[in-house]
Structure formats: structure tokens, C-alpha cells
N, C-alpha and C positions, 0 to 999 in steps of 0.2 A: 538457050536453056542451060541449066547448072541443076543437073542431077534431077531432071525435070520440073526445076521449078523455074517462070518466065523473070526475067531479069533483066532491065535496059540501065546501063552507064552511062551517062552522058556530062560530057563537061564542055565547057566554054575556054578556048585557050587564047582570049580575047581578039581572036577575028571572026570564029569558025566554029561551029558544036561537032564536038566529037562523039560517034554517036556506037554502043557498042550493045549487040543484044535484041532483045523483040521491040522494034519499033513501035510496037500497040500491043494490047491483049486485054484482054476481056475476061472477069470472074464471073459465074451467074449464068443463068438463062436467060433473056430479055421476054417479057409477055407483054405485047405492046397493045392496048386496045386504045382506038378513038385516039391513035396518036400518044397518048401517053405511056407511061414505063410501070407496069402493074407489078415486075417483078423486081428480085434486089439485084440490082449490078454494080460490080466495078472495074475500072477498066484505067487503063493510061492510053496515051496515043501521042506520038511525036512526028510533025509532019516537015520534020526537016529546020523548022524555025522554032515553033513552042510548042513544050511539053505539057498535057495536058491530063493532071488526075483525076479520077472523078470517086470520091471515098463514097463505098455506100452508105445508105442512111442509118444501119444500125451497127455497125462494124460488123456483118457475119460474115462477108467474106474477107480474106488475108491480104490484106495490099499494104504493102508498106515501103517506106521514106528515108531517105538519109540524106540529108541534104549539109553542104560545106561551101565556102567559097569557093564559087566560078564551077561546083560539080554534084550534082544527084543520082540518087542509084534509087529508083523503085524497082521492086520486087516481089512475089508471093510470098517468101521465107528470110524470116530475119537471118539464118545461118546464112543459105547463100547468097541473100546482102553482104555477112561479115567475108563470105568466099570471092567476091568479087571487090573487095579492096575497103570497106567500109572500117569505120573506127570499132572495133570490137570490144572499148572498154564497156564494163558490165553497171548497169544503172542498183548502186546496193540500195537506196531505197526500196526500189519494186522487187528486189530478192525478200529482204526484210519483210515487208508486207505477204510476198509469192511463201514464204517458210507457214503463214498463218493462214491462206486462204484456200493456197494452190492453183491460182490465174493472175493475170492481171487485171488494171482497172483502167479505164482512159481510153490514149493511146498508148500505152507505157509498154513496154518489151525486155527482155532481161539486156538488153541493151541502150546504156544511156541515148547515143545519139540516133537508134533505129525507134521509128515510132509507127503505128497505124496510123495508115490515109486517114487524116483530120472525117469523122464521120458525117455525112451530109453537106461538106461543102467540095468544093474546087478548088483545087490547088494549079496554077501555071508558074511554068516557067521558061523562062527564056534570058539567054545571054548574060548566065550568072544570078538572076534576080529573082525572088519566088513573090506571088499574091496567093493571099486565098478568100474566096469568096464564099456566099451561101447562108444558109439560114441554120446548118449546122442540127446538132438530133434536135427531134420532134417531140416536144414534151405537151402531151394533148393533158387539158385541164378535163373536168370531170364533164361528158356529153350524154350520158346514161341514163336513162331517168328513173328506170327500176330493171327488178332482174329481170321480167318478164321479157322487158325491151331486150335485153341483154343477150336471153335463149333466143330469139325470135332472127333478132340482128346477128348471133353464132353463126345460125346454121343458114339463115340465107348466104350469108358473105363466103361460109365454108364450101357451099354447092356451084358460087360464083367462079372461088378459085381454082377449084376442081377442073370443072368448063373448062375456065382455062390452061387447063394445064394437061391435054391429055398423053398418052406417051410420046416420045419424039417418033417423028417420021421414018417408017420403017421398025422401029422395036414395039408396036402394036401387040405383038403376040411374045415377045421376047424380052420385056420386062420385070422386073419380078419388084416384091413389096415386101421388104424388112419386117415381122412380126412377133408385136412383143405382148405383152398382156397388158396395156397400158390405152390411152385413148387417144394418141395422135395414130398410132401405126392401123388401128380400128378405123379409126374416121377415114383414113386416107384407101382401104382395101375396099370397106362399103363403097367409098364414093367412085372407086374407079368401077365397081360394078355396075352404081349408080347410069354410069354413062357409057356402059357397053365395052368396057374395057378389062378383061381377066387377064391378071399377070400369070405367066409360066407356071410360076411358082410364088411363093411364099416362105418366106429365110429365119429362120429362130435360130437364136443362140444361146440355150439358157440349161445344158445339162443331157441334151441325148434325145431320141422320140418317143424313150418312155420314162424320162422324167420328171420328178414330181416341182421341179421347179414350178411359182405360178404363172409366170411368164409363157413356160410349156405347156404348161395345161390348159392354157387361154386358147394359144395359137391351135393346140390340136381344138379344142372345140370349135374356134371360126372355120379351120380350113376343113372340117368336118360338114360342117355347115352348109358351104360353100362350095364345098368340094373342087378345091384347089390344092393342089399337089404341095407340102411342106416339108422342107428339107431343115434337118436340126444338127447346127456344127456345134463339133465340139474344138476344144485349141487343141493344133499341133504342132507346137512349138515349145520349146522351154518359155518359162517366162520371163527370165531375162532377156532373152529376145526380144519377143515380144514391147516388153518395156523399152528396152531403150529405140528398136524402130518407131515405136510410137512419138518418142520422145523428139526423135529427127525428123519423122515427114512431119510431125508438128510442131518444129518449129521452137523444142522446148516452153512451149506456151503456157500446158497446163497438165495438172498431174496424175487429171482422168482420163477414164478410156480405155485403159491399158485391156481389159478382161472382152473389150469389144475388138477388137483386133482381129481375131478369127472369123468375123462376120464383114470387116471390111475387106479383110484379104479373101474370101468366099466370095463377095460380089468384084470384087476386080477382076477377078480371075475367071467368071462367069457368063457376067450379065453386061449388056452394055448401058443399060436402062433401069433406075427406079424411083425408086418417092424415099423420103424422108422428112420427120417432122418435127426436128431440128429443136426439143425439148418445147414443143409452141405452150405445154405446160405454162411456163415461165412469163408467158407473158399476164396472164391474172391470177394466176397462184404461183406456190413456191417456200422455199422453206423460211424466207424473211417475212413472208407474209401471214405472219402471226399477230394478234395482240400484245404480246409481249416485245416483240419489236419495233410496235406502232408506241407502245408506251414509251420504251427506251429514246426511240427515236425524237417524238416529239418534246418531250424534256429533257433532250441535249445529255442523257446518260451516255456516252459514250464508250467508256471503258468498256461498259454491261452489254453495250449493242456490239461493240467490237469481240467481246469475250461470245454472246450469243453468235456472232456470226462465225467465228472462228467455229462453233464447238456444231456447227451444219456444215462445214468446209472439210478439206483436206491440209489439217492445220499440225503440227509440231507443237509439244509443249513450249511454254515461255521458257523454260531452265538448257529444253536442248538447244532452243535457237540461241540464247546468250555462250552455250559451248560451239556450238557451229561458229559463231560469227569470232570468239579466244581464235579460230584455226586459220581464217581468212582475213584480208582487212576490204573483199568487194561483199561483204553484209552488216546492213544496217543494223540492231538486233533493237534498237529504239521500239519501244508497244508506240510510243507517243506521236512518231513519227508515221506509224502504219494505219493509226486512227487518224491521223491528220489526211492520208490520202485516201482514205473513206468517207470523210467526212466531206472532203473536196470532189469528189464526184459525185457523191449522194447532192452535195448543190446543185448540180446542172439538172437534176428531178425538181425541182424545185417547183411546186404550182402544179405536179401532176395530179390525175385524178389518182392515183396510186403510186407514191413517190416510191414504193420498197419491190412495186413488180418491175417500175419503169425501170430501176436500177438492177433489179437481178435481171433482165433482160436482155438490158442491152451490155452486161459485165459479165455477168455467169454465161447467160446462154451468146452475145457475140464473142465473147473473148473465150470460153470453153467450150460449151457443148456445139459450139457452131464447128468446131472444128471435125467433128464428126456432120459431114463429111467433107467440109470445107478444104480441109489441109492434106487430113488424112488418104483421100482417097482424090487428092487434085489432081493425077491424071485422068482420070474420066468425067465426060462433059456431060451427059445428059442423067445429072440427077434435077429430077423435079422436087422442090418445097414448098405445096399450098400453102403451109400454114404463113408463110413470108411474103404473104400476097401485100399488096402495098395497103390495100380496100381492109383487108381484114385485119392490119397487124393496126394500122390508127384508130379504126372502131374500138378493138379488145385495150387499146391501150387509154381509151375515153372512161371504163370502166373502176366508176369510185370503190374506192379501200374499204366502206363501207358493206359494202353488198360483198364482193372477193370474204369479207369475213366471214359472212352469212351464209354463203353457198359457194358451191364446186362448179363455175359455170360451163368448166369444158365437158362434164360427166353431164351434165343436164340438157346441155346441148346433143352429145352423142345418142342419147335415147330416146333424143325426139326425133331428130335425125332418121335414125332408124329401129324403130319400135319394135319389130321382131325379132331383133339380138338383143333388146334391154334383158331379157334372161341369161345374158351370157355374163359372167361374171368376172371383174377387171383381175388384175393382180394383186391389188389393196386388200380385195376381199376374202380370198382365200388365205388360211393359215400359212404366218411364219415359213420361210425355207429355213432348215440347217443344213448347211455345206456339209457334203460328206466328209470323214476324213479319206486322203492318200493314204495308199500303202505305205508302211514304215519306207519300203525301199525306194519307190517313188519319190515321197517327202523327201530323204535325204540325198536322191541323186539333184534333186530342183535348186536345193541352199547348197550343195557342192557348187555347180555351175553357178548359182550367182554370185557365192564367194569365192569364184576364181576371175569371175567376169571384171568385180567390181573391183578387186586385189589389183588385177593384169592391166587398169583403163583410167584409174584417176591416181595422177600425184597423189595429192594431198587426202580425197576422199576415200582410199583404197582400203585402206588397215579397220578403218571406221565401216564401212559400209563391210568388208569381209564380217566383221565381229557382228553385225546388226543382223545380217542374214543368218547367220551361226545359230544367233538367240531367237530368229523366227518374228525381228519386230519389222512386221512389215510395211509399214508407215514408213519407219525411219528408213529402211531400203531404200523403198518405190524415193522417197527424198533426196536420199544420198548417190543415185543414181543419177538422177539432175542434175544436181550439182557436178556428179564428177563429168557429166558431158558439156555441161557450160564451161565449165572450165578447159576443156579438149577445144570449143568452139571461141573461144575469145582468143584465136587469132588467126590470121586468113588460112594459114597451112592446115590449121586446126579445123577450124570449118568446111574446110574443103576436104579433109581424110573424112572426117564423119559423113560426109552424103556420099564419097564413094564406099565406104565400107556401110551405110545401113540405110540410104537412101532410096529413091524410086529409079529403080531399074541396076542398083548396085544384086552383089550374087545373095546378099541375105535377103533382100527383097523378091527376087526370083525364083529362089528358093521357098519360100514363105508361100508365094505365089502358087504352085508347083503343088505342094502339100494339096490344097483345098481345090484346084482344077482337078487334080487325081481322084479326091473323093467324092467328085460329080456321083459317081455311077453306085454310090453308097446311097443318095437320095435315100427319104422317106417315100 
């Protein structure tokens, strides 16, 4: 392990594999019925002669490749890939493109030669040599034949996956269920009720337990309801912190999340056991799934679909990323070249019943939001995710662009589901949040520490990123903050200070840790 993330080196010194690291390891829970694999995994396993990866089929969880003559290094985390000797130059393409979107797309990683396990197929290797095999993602054509089929086929396949999924062995009673005012965290609380299963508790993070957040005001009416105990974290941490841990245990992957942090460090520290529902949104809605982007898209408007995509993302104007890339020569600043590799993934959708969910699916939600809780919270094993049940995710993903326009299939699902809480009202529905303000002196001790953080931690990013906090644009921060820790990570020494200094089981992470165990006994 390397800062707890699993990591096997292996090379061939042509007689012999030299072999350094976890001989096998496993991402995911397996839910195996009738023989087959109902849940997502991935896994390597080297049994002495061939190495053998098995990428899952949507990339949600983090397995990843470097591969060179006669030597491979799979790993959970592209840093401690680059900490265990891999080539750390930085891929500026997928920077270029990462300034306008804030993920990746593919396999692509801020590093050129680290990539995600090829998704759905099999990669071996043995004595220098790699194949890879498989049918590769699962681009289902339209199977749906109206919405009616669509609610009917939700919620049977949701009550399947449930079934299958109940808490692990032993955290029966010692579970708890993340809840948000949204409809994956609802379906997933119902359903454990469903089947005789009451979590401890119930975890919000959306402003305190009295709140007017809508998030908060949801969760107190279900645990109201229910009458299940809910507990409401707030952050206790600067937020430079914050951000840049996020930034390490994921990986530098992608540039959400940050405000979730206190809710992952809450159940780590906690719980050994819970559900998550891993944005399942995404799979028939989202924010490309609009008309406007079915128009752009099918008339090859590109710019406009790249200009729309950006302006739903965590995007940079075009004028700053043409001065970010004047300061470095590893960013692309090319638009032309960032539409091109939108345009090259959005082919591999090609023939879907929903080319624009298939793609935010398996890019937005495997390559970011999977990360919550994939990367983020990778030292604990038993989180369950119905919604990534194998049965359920090819059905929703059958589901023509047509109808997705027409109707909200996950809302229509959940109230049929369970008809006694369609009175409870999601987050959508109730009025706008405005963020309080901080106290003056609040506010300005938070932009002191991040322009000391950002000053004291990047060459080149330093002066810039001080000056951005100064002026309170927090975009170009949370950005500049990235950057200046890719740049600390492209190269092994570099890689390897960063996960001891903000890593899983480094003293900021313990500390972190430490906070939110202590405030157990504050529970709601």
C-alpha cells in the first residue's frame, strides 16, 4: 500500500517477474446471483506468471495502468502510480479540456502515460507483453417502449437491487444512510426499510439541524417520518483543507466535491457500513439532457455544445485559460482541440438510446461523482450502491432521449415506489437557498489561510492563486489550487510528499478524522 492506496509493480527482467506490492485487490462489492456478477467490480490479480485486470464496465471505480516496456504498475491512484516510479509527465491535452469541464473523459488522467483500466474489457499481462480483450462499455440501443414500461421496469429492478444488497454481515444495525433532499438517498432509505433494515442513523450535510437548507429540510421531514435518528454535519475545517485533501485522496481527478468533505470524513470516522447513490440521476437525466443539446448535438454545432457544456461544468473562462497556459507549456489552451476530445467520446455513445445520458454517465458520473465515494473514502469496504446494480443500470440505460425529455423517470419512479411520502417534498421543490454570509472576521481569516496555503505550495501557481483568493474568485482558487498540486505531483518525490502530507492516514487526514469522531456526541 502507498498511503493506502493498493499498488502492484511488476516488471519482467527477461527471465523472471519481479513482483512488488498487492499481488491482487479488489474495488467494489461483488453481488453474485445465479452465478453471475450483479454488482460493479474491479480487481487485478497476479498469480505469479500473468497479471490479470479486469476494468469495470463503467469506470466507477479507480483502477488504473501504466504500462512501458518489459514493466506495469496498476494502482487505485494516479499520484501513487507517479510515487511508485511511473512517468509523471502531465497529459496537456486533458488539462486543456480538465480547465473547461473539471473531469476527465475516456481513460485520460492528468497524466499522459496513466490511464483508467480500459472500461469492460480485460487487460493481461505477462513477460513484458499486454492483450486486451472484451466487448468494452455497453452502449444499449433504445429497449423501452413507453414511460409507463419505464416506471413499472424503475421500480421493480430498484426493489431487486435493494434485495440484493442488504447491509454487510454484522453492520445490520450499525449502518447508517447519507441523506440528502434528492431521490437516490430517498429510494435507498425507503428501500432499506422496505426490507427490514433501519440504519442507526441518517447523515445530512447541508447547514446545521435547523437549517433552512432544502436538503435539510427534506432529511428532517423523512427522519421525522421514520423516526430515525439524524445527525447534521457542518465543516470543521478551513477550506483550504479541505480542498486540497480532496484533491489527493482523489486523485486530482476532478474539481467537485470539495463542500462534501465533512460528510465523508463524518462516515469514516463513524460508520463502518452505508449506501450511496453514486449520482444514479445521471443515468436518464442530467444537465446535457436538454433539447438544446440534443439540437447542438445532432447538427454537429459543436463549439455551442462545447460552449453549453462548459457553462453546466466547472469551467474557466476562455481568456483565463489562454493566460494560464502564457505561464506553463504542460496546457493545451486549444478550444479546438478540447471539442475534439468531446467529440471523440461522445462517439463511443454512438447508437444509444440516449447518446447525451450514456455519455454523462459513464464521464461525469464515472469519472467525478463516482468518486464520492469511490476514491474519496477508498479505505472503507463495505459501501453499498444499488443504483449500479448490473440489471438496473442496462435497463435505465435502454431508455430513449425521447421520453428522458418528456418526463423525470427517477421522481415518478420514487412515488410510486412509495406512495406515502409522495407528500414529502424533494429539494427542487422548495424555494432557492441563499448561502448565508460569514462573519467579516470569519471570511477574512478563511482567504488569509488560503493565501498563505496557496503562496507557501506552488512554484509557479503561488502569486496567482494568493491574488485570486485575495479578490474572493473562487472558481479560479478551487482551479488554481489543482494546478499548483499537479505540478508538486509530477514527480515521484513530489508525489510521494503529497500523500504523506494530505493523504489517507497522513496527520491532516487524522486530524480531519478526529474533528467529526469528536462530534458524535453533538448528534441531532
Amino acid at each position: 500500500m502507498i498511503a493506502g492506496h493498493a499498488v502492484l509493480d511488476l516488471r519482467w527482467d527477461g527471465s523472471t517477474h519481479v513482483a512488488t506490492g498487492e499481488r491482487e485487490h479488489t474495488l467494489g462489492l461483488s453481488v453474485m446471483e445465479g452465478g453471475v456478477e450483479k454488482g460493479m467490480v474491479a480487481r487485478w490479480r497476479f498469480d505469479g506468471e500473468t497479471l490479470v485486470v479486469e476494468g469495470e464496465p463503467y469506470g466507477y471505480h479507480p483502477l488504473f495502468v501504466y504500462e512501458t516496456t518489459n514493466r506495469i504498475i496498476v494502482g487505485t491512484s494516479p499520484i501513487a502510480i507517479v510515487a511508485a516510479g511511473a512517468d509523471p509527465a502531465i497529459d496537456r491535452e486533458a488539462i486543456g479540456l480538465y480547465l473547461r469541464i473539471g473531469f476527465y473523459l475516456g481513460e485520460r488522467t492528468p497524466f499522459r502515460h496513466i490511464r483508467l483500466a480500459p472500461r469492460g474489457k480485460t487487460l493481461r499481462w505477462t513477460r513484458g507483453h499486454a492483450s486486451v480483450v472484451g466487448p468494452g462499455l455497453a452502449i444499449m440501443p433504445p429497449s423501452i417502449r413507453s414511460i409507463e414500461e419505464g416506471i413499472e421496469g424503475y421500480c421493480d429492478l430498484f426493489r431487486t437491487a435493494m434485495r440484493r444488497r442488504p447491509p454487510t454481515q454484522g453492520h445490520e444495525r450499525s449502518f447508517a444512510m447519507p441523506l440528502s433532499g434528492g431521490r437516490d438517498s430517498r429510494m435507498m432509505l425507503l428501500g432499506s426499510l422496505e426490507n427490514g433494515f433501519t440504519p442507526s442513523t441518517c447523515v445530512n450535510i447541508s447547514g446545521g439541524e435547523r437549517g433552512d437548507h432544502p436538503d435539510a429540510v427534506v432529511a428532517r421531514m423523512l427522519c421525522e417520518r421514520t423516526k430515525i435518528a439524524l445527525r447534521s454535519v457542518d465543516s470543521r475545517a478551513p477550506w483550504i483543507e479541505n480542498e486540497t485533501r480532496k484533491h489527493v485522496l482523489g486523485g486530482l481527478l476532478a474539481m467537485e466535491h470539495t463542500w462534501m468533505m465533512p460528510l465523508w470524513d463524518t462516515l469514516r470516522a463513524d460508520y463502518p457500513c452505508w449506501y450511496d447513490g453514486l449520482g444514479a440521476g445521471a443515468i436518464t437525466r442530467g444537465d446535457l439532457c436538454k433539447p438544446s443539446c440534443l439540437e447542438k448535438y445532432k447538427s454537429g454545432a459543436w463549439r455551442e455544445f462545447m460552449a453549453e457544456f462548459a457553462s453546466y461544468a466547472f469551467s474557466l473562462p476562455e481568456e483565463t485559460i489562454q493566460r494560464l497556459a502564457k505561464t506553463v507549456d504542460w496546457i493545451d489552451p486549444s478550444l479546438d482541440t478540447a471539442i475534439g476530445l468531446v467529440r471523440e467520446e461522445l462517439s463511443r455513445s454512438y447508437g444509444a438510446a440516449n447518446p447525451l445520458t450514456s455519455f454523462s454517465f459513464m464521464n461525469w458520473g464515472g469519472r467525478a461523482i463516482s468518486l464520492n465515494p469511490n476514491m474519496l473514502c477508498a479505505t472503507v469496504r463495505n459501501i453499498h450502491t444499488p443504483f449500479m446494480d448490473a440489471d438496473l443500470v442496462r435497463f435505465l440505460l435502454g431508455y430513449p432521449i425521447e421520453f428522458a425529455l418528456e418526463n423525470d423517470l427517477q421522481t415518478d419512479a420514487v412515488k410510486r415506489l412509495y406512495p406515502s411520502f409522495a407528500d414529502v417534498p424533494f429539494d427542487k421543490d422548495l424555494p432557492k437557498w441563499k448561502r448565508p454570509r460569514k462573519p467579516l472576521f470569519q471570511a477574512l481569516a478563511g482567504r488569509v489561510s488560503t493565501m498563505y496555503t496557496l503562496h507557501s505550495s506552488s512554484r509557479t501557481f503561488g502569486a496567482m492563486g494568493a491574488t485570486a483568493a485575495l479578490k474572493g474568485d473562487g472558481r479560479l482558487t478551487t482551479m488554481l489550487t489543482m494546478l499548483g498540486l499537479l505540478e508538486q505531483a509530477s514527480s515521484q518525490e513530489g508525489a510521494s510528499r503529497l500523500l504523506r502530507e494530505w493523504g489517507f492516514g497522513s496527520e491532516a487526514d487524522r486530524r480531519s478524522l478526529a474533528r467529526y469522531a469528536t462530534a458524535r456526541s453533538t448528534a441531532a
